[in-house]
DRENTIKE-826496 format. One record per residue (C-alpha): residue number from 1; residue in three letters; x, y, z. Coordinates in Angstrom, 3 decimals, decimal comma. Layout:
{num->NUM | residu->ALA | px->X | py->Y | pz->Z}
...
This chain:
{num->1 | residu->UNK | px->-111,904 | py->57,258 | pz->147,682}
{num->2 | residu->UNK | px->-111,899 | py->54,700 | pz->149,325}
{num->3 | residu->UNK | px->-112,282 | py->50,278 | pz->148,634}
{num->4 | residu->UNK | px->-115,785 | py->50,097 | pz->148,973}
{num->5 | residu->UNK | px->-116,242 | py->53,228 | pz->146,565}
{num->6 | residu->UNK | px->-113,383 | py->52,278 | pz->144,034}
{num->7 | residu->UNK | px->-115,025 | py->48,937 | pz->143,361}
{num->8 | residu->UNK | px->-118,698 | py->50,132 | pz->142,594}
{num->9 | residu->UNK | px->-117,139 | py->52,743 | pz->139,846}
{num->10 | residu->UNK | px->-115,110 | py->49,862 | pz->138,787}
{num->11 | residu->UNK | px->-118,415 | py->47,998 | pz->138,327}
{num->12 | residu->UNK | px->-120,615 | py->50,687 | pz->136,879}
{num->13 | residu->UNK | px->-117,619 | py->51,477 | pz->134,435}
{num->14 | residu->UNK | px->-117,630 | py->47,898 | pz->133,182}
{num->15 | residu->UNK | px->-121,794 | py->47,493 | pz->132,827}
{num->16 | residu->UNK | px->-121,183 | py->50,768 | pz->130,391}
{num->17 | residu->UNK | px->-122,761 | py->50,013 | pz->126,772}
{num->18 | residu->UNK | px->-120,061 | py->50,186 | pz->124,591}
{num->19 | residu->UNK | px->-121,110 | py->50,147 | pz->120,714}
{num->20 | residu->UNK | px->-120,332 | py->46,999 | pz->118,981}
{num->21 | residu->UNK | px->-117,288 | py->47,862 | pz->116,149}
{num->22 | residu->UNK | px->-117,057 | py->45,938 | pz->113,339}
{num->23 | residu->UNK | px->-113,414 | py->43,950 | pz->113,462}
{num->24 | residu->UNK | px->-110,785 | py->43,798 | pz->110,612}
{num->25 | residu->UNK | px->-112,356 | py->40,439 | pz->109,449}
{num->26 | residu->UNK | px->-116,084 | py->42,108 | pz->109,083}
{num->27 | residu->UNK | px->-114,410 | py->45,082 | pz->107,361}
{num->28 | residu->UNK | px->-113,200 | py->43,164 | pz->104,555}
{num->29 | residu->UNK | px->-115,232 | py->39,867 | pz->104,301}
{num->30 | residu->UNK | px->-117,767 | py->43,138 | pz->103,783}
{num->31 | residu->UNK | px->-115,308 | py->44,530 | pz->100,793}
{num->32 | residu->UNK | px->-114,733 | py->41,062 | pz->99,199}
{num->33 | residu->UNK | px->-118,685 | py->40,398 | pz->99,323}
{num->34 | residu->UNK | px->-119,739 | py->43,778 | pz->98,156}
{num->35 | residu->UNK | px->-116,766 | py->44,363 | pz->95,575}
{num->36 | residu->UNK | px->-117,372 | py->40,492 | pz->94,567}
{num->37 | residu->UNK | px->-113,508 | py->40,137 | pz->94,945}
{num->38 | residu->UNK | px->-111,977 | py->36,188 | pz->93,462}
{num->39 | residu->UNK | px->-108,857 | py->34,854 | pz->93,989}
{num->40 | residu->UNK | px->-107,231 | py->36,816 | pz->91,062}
{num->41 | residu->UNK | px->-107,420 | py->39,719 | pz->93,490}
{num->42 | residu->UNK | px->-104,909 | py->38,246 | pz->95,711}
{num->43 | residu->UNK | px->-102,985 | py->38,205 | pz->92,465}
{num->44 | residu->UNK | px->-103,268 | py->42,275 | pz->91,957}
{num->45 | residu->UNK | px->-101,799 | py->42,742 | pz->94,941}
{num->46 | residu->UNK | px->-98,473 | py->41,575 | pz->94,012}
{num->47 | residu->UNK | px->-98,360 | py->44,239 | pz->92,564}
{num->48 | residu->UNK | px->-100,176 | py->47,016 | pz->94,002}
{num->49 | residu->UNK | px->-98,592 | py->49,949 | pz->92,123}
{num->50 | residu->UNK | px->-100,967 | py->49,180 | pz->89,565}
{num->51 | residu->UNK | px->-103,511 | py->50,415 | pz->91,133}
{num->52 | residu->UNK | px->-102,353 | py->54,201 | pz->91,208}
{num->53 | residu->UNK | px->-103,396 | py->56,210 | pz->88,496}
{num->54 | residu->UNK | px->-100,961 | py->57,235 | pz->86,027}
{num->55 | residu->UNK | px->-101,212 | py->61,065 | pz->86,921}
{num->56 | residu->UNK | px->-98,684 | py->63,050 | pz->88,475}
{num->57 | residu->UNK | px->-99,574 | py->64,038 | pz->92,380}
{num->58 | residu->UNK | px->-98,884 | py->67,772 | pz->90,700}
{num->59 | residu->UNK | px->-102,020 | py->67,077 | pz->88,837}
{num->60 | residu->UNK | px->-104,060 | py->64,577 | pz->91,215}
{num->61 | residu->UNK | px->-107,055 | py->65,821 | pz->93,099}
{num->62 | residu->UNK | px->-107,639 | py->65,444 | pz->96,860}
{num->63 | residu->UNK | px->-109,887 | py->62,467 | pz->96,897}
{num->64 | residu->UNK | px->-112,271 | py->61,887 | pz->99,974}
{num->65 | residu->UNK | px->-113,126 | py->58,309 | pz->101,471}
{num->66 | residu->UNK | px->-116,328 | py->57,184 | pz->100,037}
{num->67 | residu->UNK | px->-118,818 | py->55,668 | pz->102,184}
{num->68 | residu->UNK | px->-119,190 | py->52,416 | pz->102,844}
{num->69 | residu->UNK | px->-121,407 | py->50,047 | pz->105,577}
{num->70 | residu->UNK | px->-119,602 | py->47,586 | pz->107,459}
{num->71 | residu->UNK | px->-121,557 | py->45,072 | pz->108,131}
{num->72 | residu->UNK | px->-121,199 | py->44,439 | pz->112,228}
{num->73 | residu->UNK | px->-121,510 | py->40,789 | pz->111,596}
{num->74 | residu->UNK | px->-120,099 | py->39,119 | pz->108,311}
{num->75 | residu->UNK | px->-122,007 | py->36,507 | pz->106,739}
{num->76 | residu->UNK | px->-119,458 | py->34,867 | pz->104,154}
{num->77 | residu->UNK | px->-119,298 | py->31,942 | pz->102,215}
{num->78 | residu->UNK | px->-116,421 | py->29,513 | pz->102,273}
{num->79 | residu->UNK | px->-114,588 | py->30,916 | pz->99,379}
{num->80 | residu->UNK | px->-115,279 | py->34,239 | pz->100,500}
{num->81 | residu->UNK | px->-114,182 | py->33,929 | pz->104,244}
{num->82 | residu->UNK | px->-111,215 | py->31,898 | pz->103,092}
{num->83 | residu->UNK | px->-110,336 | py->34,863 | pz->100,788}
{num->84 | residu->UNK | px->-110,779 | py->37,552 | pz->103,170}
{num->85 | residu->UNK | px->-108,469 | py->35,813 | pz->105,397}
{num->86 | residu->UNK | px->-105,916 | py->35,476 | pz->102,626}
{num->87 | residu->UNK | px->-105,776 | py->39,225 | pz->102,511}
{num->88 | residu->UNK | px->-106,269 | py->39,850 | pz->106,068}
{num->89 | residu->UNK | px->-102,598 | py->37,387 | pz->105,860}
{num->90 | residu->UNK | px->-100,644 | py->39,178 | pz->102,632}
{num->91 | residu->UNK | px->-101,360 | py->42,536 | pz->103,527}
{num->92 | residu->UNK | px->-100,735 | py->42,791 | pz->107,688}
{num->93 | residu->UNK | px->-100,729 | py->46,196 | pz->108,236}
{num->94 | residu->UNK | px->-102,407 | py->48,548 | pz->110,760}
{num->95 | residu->UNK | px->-103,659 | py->51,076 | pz->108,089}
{num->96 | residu->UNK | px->-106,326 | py->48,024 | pz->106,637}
{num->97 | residu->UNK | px->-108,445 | py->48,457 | pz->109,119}
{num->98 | residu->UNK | px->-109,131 | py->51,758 | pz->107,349}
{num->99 | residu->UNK | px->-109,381 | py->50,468 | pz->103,550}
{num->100 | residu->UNK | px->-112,885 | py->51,175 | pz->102,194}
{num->101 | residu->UNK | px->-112,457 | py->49,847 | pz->98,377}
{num->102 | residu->UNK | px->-110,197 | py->47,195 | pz->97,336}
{num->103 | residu->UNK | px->-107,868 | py->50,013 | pz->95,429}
{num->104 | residu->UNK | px->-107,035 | py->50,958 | pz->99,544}
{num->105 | residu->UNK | px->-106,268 | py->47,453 | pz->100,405}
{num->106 | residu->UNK | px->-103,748 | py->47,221 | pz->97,653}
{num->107 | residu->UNK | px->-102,386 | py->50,818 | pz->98,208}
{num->108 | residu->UNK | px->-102,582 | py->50,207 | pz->102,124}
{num->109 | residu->UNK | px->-98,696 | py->48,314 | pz->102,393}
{num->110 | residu->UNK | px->-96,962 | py->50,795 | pz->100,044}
{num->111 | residu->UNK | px->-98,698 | py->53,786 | pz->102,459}
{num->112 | residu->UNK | px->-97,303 | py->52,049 | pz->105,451}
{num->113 | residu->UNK | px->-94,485 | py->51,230 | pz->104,156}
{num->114 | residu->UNK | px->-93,814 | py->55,141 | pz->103,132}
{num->115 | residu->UNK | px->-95,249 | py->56,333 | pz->106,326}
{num->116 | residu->UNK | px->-96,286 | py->54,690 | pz->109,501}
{num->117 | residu->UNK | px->-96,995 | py->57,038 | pz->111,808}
{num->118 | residu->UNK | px->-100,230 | py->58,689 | pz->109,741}
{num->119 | residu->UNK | px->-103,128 | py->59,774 | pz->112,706}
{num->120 | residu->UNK | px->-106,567 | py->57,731 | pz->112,333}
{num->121 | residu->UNK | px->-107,741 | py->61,305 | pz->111,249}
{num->122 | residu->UNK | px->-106,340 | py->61,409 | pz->107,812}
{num->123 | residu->UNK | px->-106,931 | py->57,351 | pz->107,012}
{num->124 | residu->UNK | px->-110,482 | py->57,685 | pz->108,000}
{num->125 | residu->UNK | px->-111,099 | py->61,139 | pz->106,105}
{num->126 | residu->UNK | px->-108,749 | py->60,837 | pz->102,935}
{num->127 | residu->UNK | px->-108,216 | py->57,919 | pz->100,079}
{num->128 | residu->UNK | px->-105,141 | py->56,375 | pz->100,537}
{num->129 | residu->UNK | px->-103,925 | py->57,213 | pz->96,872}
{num->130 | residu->UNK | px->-104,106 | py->60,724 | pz->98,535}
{num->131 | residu->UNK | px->-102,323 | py->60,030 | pz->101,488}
{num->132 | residu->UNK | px->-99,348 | py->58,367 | pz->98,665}
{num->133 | residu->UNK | px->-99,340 | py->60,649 | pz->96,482}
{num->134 | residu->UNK | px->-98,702 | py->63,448 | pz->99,404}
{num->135 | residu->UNK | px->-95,743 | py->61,163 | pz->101,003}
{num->136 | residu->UNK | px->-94,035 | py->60,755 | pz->97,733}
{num->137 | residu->UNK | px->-94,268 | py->64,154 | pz->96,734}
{num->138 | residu->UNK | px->-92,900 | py->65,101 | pz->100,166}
{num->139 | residu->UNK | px->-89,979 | py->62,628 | pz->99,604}
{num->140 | residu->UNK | px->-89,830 | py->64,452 | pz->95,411}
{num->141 | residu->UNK | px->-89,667 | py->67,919 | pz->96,839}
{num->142 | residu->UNK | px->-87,083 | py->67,287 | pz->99,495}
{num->143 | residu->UNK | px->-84,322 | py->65,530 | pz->96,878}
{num->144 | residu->UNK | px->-85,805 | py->68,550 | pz->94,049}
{num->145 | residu->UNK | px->-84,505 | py->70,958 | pz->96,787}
{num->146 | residu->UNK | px->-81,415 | py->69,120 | pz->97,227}
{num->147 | residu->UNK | px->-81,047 | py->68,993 | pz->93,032}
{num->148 | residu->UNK | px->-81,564 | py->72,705 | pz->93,016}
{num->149 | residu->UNK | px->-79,045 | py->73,021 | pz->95,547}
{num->150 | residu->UNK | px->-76,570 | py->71,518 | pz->93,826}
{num->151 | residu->UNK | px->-77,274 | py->73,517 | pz->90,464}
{num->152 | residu->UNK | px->-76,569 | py->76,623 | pz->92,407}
{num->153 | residu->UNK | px->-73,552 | py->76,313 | pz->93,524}
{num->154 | residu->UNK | px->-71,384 | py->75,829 | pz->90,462}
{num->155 | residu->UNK | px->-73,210 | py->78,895 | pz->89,152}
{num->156 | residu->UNK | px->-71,662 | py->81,160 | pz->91,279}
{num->157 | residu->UNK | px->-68,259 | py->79,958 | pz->90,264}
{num->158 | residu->UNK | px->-69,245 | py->80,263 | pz->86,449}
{num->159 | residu->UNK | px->-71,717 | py->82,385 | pz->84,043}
{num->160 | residu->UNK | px->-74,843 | py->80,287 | pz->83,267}
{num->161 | residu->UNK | px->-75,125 | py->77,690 | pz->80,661}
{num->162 | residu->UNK | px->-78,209 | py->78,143 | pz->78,728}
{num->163 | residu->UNK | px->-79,451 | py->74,509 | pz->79,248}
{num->164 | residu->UNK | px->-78,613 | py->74,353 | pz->82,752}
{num->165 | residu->UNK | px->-80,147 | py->77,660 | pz->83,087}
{num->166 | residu->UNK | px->-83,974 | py->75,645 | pz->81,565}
{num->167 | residu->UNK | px->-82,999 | py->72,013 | pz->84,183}
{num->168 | residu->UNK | px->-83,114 | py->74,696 | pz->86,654}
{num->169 | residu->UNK | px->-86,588 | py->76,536 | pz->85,466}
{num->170 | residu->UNK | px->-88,030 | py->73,191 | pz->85,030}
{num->171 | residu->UNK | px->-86,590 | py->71,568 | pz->88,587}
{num->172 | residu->UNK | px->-88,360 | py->74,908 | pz->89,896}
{num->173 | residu->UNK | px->-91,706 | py->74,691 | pz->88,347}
{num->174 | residu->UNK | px->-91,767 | py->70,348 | pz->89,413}
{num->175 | residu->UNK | px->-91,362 | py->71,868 | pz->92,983}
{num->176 | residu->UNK | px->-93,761 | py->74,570 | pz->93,202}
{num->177 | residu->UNK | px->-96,301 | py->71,883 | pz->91,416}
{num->178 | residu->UNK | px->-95,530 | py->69,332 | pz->94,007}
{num->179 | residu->UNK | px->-95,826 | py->72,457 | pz->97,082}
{num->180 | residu->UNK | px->-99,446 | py->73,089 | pz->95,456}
{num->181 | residu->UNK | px->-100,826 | py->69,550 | pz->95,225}
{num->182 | residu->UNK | px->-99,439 | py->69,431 | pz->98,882}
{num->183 | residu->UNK | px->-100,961 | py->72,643 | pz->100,161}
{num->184 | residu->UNK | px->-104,425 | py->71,452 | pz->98,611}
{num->185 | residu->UNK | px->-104,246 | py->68,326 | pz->100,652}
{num->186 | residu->UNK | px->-103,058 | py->70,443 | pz->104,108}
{num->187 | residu->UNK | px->-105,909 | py->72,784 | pz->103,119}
{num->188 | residu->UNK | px->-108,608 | py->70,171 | pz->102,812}
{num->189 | residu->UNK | px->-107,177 | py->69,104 | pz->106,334}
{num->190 | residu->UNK | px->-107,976 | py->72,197 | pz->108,033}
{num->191 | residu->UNK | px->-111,566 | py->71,957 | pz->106,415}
């Protein structure tokens, strides 16, 4: 190819249409406006392991992202521009610009902070207490393993204790509950 040729397709690549994308700002000016988020939000996310549920990921469900609009251009008051910004500030993450509810703002920094490297795939498809609840019962089944390990080896040195005997049954059954809740969310992947 030659000059002449290389500049037109440079050209005709940049007069391409390229759909306008709402930026991080729009995305949750449009959260604090439709969720009607005050300052004591910024306040809740202090703390933002409040906003888990109190189940067990053995007995969570695979939640889906729920649908929300983005507005492509946000029209926000002073107080809430000036608190979008604020979160836009506390939270500085890369997995906000996939929070669709202000429970997935909160839960966004401990999910980053757990895992960075999650694909756009899984932020845009699953709710981050999913996404959680999966990395921390990946981190609970690897030390369970470890703990059941460790249980097995003075066993072979000595008959079995009777208590040791149920730690072990109930070390076991906290693993296999943890395998299932993480096999329903690798299942729901492949969907």
């Amino acid at each position: 190819m030659d000059l002449l040729q290389q500049i037109k397709s440079d050209r005709a690549q940049r007069k391409q249409k390229k759909p306008l994308r709402p930026t991080l700002f729009d995305r949750i000016s449009g959260l604090v406006k439709e969720y009607r988020l005050g300052e004591s939000f910024l306040e809740k996310l202090l703390s933002p392991e409040d906003f888990l549920l109190e189940q067990k990921a053995e007995f969570a469900r695979v939640r889906k992202k729920q649908p929300f609009r983005i507005p492509l251009f946000s029209l926000a008051e002073q107080k809430e521009y000036a608190l979008a910004l604020a979160i836009i500030n506390k939270i500085k993450n890369p997995y906000l610009e996939f929070a669709q509810s202000p429970e997935e703002i909160a839960l966004s920094k401990l999910l980053f902070e757990l895992n960075p490297d999650l694909g756009e795939e899984k932020l845009e498809r699953y709710h981050f207490e999913t996404l959680l609840l999966y990395e921390q019962a990946k981190i609970t089944v690897r030390e369970l393993a470890k703990d059941i390990r460790k249980q097995m080896v003075p066993h072979l040195e000595k008959p079995f204790v009777e208590n040791e005997r149920l730690i072990q049954d109930s070390l076991e059954k906290r693993l296999e509950q943890l395998q299932n809740f993480m096999a329903q969310v690798e299942e729901s992947q492949m969907r």
